[in-house]
MILUMRO-662852 format. One record per atom (N, C-alpha, C): residue in one letter; residue number from 1; x, y, z. Coordinates in steps of 0.2 Angstrom, whole numbers, plus 5000, padded with zeros to 4 digits. Example, Ala and Ser with C-alpha at 12.3 -4.5 7.8 and 13.67 -1.06 7.14 Angstrom:
BEGIN
   resn   resi      X      Y      Z
      A      1   5066   4972   5039
      A      1   5062   4978   5039
      A      1   5066   4984   5039
      S      2   5064   4989   5035
      S      2   5068   4995   5036
      S      2   5064   5000   5039
This chain:
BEGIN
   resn   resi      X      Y      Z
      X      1   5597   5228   5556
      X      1   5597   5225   5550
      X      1   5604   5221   5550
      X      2   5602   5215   5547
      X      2   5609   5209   5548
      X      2   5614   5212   5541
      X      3   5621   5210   5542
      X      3   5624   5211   5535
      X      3   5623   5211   5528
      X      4   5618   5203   5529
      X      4   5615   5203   5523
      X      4   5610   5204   5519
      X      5   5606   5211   5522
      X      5   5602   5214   5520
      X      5   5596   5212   5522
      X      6   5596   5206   5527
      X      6   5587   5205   5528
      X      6   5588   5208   5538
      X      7   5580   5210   5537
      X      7   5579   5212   5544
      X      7   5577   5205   5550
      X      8   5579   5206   5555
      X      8   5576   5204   5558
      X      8   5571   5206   5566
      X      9   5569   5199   5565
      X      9   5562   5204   5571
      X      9   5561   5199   5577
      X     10   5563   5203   5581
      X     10   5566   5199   5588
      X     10   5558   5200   5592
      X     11   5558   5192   5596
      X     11   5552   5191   5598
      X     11   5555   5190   5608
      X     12   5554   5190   5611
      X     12   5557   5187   5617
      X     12   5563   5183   5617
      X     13   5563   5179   5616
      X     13   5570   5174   5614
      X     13   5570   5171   5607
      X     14   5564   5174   5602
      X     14   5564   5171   5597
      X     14   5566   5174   5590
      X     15   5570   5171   5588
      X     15   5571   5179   5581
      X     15   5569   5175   5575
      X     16   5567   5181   5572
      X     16   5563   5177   5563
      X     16   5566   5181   5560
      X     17   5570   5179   5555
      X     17   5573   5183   5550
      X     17   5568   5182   5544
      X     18   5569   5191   5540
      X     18   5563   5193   5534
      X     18   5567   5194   5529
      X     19   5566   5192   5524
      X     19   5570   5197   5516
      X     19   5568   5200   5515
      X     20   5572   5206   5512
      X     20   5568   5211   5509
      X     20   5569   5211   5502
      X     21   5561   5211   5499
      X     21   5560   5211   5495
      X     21   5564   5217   5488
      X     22   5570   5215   5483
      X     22   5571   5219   5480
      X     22   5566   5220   5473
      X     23   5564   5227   5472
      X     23   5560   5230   5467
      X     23   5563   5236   5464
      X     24   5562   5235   5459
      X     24   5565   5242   5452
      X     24   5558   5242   5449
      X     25   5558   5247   5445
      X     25   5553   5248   5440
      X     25   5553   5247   5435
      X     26   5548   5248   5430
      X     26   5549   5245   5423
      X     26   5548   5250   5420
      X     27   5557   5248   5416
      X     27   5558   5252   5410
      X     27   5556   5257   5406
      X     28   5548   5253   5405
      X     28   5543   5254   5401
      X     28   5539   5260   5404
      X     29   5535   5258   5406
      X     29   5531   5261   5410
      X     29   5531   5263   5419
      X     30   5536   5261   5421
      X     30   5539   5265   5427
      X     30   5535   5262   5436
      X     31   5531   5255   5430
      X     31   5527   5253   5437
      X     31   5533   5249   5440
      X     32   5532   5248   5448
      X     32   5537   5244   5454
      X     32   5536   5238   5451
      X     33   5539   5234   5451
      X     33   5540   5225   5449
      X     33   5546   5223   5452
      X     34   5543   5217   5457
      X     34   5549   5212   5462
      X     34   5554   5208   5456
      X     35   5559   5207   5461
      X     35   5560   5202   5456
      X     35   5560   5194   5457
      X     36   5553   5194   5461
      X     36   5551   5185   5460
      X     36   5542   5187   5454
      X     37   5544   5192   5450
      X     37   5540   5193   5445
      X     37   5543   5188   5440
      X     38   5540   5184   5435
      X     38   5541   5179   5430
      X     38   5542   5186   5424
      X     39   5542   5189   5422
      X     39   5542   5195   5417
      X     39   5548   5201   5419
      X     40   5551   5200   5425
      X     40   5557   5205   5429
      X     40   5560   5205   5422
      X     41   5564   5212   5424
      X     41   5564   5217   5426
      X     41   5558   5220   5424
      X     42   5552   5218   5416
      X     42   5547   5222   5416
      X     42   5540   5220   5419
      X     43   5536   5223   5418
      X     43   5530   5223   5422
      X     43   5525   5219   5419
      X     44   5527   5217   5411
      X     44   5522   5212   5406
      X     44   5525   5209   5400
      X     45   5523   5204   5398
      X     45   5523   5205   5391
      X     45   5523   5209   5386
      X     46   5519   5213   5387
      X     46   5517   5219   5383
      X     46   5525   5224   5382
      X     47   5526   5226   5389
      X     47   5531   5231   5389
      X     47   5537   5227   5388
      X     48   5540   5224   5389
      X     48   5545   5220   5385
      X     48   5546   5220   5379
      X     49   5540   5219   5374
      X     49   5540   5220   5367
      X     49   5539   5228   5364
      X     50   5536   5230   5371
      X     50   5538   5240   5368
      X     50   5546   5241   5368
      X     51   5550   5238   5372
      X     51   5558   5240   5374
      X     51   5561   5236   5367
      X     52   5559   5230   5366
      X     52   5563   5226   5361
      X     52   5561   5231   5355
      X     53   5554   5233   5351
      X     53   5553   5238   5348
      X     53   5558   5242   5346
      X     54   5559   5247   5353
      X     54   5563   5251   5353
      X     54   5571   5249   5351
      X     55   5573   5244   5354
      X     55   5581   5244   5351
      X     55   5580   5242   5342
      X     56   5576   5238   5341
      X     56   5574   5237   5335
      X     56   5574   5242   5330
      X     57   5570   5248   5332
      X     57   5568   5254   5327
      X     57   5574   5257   5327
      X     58   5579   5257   5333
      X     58   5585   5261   5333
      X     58   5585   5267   5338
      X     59   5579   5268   5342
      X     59   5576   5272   5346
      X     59   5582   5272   5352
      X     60   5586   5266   5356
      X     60   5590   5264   5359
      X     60   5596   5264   5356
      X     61   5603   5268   5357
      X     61   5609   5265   5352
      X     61   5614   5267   5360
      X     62   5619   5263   5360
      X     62   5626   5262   5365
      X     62   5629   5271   5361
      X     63   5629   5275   5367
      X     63   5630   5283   5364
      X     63   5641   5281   5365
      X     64   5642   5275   5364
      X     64   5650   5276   5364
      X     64   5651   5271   5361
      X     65   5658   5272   5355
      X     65   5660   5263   5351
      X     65   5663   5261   5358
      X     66   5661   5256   5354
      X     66   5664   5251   5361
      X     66   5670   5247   5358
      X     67   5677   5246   5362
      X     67   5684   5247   5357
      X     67   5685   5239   5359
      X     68   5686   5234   5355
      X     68   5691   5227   5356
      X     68   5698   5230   5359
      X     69   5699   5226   5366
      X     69   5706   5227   5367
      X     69   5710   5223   5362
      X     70   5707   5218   5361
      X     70   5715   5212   5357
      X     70   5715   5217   5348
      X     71   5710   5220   5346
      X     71   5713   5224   5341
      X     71   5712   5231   5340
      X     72   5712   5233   5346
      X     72   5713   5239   5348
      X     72   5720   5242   5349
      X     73   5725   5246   5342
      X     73   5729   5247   5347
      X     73   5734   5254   5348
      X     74   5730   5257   5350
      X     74   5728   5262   5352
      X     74   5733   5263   5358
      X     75   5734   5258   5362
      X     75   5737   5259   5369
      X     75   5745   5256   5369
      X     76   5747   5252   5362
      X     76   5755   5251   5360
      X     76   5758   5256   5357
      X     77   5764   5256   5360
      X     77   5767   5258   5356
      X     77   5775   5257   5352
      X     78   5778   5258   5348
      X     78   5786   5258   5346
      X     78   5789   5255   5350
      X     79   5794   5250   5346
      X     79   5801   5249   5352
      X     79   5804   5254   5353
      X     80   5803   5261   5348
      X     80   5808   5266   5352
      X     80   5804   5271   5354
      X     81   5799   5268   5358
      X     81   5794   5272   5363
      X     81   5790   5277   5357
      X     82   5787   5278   5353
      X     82   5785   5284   5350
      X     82   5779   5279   5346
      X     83   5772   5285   5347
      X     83   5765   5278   5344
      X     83   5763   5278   5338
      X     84   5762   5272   5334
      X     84   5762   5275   5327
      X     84   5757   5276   5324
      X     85   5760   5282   5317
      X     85   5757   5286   5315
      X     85   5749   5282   5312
């Protein structure tokens, strides 16, 4: 297999390099789908709008706040070294 990931397949003095096709599953319903699918990462229509449902009803939430560093400040501290109260 070449570095960049496709194989290739030697014939006498003739080489054909192959892609390999990358596939993940769907979210949804866990079927394979390539990703020269028109609907990637999911497998339809359909299941797309089950996932957006879900963030919608609240069924999906990010399980950590998520901190702004520009006003986050949490990580300055004091001219005379001590962080305030």
């Amino acid at each position: 297999m070449s570095p960049t990931g496709n194989r290739q397949l030697t014939t006498d003095n003739f080489v054909m390099t192959r892609k390999r096709a990358i596939s993940l599953r769907c979210p949804t319903c866990r079927k394979i789908v390539l990703r020269s699918d028109p609907e990637f990462p999911f497998c339809s229509e359909r299941c797309r709008i089950i996932d957006l449902g879900k963030w919608a009803s609240g069924a999906y939430v990010i399980s950590a706040p998520l901190n702004d560093p520009e006003t986050d400040d949490t990580h300055y501290s004091e001219p005379n070294g001590k962080k305030p109260n």
